[in-house]
N, C-alpha and C positions, 0 to 999 in steps of 0.2 A: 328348529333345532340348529346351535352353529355347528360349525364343521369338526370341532372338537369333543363334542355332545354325542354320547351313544346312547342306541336303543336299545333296551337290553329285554330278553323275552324268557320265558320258561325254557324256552331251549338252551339260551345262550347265557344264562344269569350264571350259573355256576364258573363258566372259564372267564366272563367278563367281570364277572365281584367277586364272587368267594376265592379264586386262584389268584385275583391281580394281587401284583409284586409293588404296585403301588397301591395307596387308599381311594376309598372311592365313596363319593355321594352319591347313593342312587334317590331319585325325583321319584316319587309313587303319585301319578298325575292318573287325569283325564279329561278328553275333549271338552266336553262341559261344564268343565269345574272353571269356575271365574277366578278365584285364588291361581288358579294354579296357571292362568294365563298371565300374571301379571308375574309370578316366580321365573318360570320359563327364560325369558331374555336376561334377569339377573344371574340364572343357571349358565347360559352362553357365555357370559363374559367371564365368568369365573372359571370356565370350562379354557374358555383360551389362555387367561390371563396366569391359570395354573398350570398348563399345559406340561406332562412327562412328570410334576412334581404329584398330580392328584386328580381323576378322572373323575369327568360327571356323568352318571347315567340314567336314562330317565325309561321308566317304566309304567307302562300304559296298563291301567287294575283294571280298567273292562278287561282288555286283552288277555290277561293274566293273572286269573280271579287266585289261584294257586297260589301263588308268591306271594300276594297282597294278605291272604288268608296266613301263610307261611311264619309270614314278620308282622301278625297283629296288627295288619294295618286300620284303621278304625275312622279315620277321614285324609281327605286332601286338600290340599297337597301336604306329604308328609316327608321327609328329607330323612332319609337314617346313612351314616358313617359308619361303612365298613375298613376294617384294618385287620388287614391277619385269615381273613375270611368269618371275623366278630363282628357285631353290629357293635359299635363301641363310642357311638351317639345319637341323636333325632332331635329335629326340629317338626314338630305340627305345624298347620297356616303357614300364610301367607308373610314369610320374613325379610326385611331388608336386608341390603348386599354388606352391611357390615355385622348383623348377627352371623350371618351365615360365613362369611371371613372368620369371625372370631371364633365358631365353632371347628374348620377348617384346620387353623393352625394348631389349635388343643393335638390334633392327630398328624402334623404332619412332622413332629418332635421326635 
């Protein structure tokens, strides 16, 4: 995870997605998921490279079968765009770093 990259849990998912004042892609990953290891590092970069304008968070669904349950999540890696404390996009699989840009900016208007 880079240094810009948070984890976010059922404790913490509310003040770090639903309240942030800025937009946020949260990661619906896991250890074992192959997709989601190759998502990861293009998460990072985007994580820094958007830094203060739009935060990445990534969320571990073993961990947090609630949340995953919550936001119908149904495989991973699954990527949904919060704004407002709406879910107000998703991406399913494994996407390259310019889907995932172009989804980005749709939210960051």
């Amino acid at each position: 995870m880079g240094e810009t990259t948070k984890a976010v849990t059922d404790t913490s998912f509310d003040s770090e997605v639903l309240k942030s004042t800025t937009p946020v892609l949260v990661d619906f990953w896991a250890e074992w998921c192959g997709p989601c290891k190759i998502v990861g590092p293009i998460l990072a970069e985007i994580a820094d490279e958007y830094d203060g304008k739009f935060k990445v968070a990534k969320l571990n669904v073993d961990e947090n079968p609630d949340l995953t349950s919550r936001f119908n999540v149904m495989s991973i890696p699954t990527m949904k765009f919060f704004k407002a404390g709406e879910v107000v996009g998703e991406i399913v699989g494994a996407a390259p770093k310019n889907m995932i840009e172009a989804e980005i900016a749709k939210h960051l208007a």
